[in-house]
C-alpha positions as MATLAB code, in Angstrom:
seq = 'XXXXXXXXXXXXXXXXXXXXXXXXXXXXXXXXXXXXXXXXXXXXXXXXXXXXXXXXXXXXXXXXXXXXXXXXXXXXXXXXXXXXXXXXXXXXXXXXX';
ca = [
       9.257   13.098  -14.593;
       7.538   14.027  -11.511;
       6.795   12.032   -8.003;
       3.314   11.757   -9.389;
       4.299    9.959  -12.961;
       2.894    6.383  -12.899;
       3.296    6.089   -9.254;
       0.738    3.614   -8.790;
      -1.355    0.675  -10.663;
      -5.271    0.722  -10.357;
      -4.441   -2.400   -8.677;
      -2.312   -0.703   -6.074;
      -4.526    1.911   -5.524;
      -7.251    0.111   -4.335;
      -5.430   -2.065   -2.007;
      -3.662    0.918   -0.700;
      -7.154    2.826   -0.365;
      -8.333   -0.602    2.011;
      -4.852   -0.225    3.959;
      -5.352    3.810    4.812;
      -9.034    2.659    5.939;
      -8.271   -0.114    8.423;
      -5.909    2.468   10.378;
      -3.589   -0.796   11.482;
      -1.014   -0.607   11.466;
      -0.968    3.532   12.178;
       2.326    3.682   10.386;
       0.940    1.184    7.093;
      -2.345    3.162    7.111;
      -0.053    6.582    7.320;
       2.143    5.463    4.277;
      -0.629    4.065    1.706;
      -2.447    7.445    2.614;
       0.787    9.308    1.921;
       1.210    7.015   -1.345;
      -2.566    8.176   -2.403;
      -1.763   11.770   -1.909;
       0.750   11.575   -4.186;
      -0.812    9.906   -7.162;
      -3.669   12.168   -6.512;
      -0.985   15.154   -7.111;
       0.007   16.204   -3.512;
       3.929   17.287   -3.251;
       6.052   14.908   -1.025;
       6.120   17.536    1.277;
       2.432   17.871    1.372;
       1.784   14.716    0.970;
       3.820   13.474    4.148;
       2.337   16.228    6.673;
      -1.310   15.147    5.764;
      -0.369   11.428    6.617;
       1.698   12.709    9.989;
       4.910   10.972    8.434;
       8.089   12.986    8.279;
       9.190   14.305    5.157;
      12.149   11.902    6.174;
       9.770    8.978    6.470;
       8.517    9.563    3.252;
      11.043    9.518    1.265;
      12.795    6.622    3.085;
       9.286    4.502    1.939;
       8.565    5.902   -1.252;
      12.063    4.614   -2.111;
      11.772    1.362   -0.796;
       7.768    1.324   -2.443;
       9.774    1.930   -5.657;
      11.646   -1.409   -5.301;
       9.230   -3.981   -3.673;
       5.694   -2.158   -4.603;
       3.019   -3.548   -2.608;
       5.808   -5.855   -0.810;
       7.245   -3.034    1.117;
       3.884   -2.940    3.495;
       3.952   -5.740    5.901;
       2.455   -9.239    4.807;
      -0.302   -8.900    7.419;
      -1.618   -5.812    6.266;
      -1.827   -6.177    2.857;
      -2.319  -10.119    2.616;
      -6.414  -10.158    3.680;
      -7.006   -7.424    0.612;
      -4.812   -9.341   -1.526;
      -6.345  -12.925   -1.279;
      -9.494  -10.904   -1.489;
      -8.824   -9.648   -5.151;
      -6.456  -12.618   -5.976;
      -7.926  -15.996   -3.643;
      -5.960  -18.614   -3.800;
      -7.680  -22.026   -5.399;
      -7.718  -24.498   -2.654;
      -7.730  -28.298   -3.921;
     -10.336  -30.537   -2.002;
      -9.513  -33.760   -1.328;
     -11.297  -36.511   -0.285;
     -10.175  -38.801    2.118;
     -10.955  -42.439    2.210;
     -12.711  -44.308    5.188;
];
């Protein structure tokens, strides 16, 4: 099985694809674009020196990617694109006067 193998969901590529795009965090935007490289076939080696992570970086978040998925990015960068696909139902109530 390679890095490559079912790396990530259609899902989790498009939120990652909105994360490398908004550039902010640097580091988030650096490690979804290092994630995309990857499931697009890049080596980890490859794929960390066209994000400007370290090959140490890398592997430090692809492991911890493995384990949380999408949780391993902070909650503010990946909650807007999130609520987006997924918005939360909001109950209305009405308020006697």
């Amino acid at each position: 099985m390679t890095d490559q193998d079912n790396l990530l969901s259609a899902d989790e590529h498009e939120v990652l694809e909105q994360i490398a795009q908004r550039n902010d965090p640097q580091i988030e935007a650096q490690r979804a674009t290092a994630l995309l490289a990857m499931a697009d076939g890049q080596s980890r080696s490859d794929a960390a020196a066209a994000s400007g992570l370290t090959a140490g970086q890398l592997d430090y978040f692809l492991r911890k990617f493995r384990e949380q998925r999408l949780s391993a990015f902070d909650p503010v960068t990946q909650t807007p694109m999130i609520h987006q696909r997924h918005p939360m139902k909001i109950r209305q109530r009405s308020y006697g006067v």
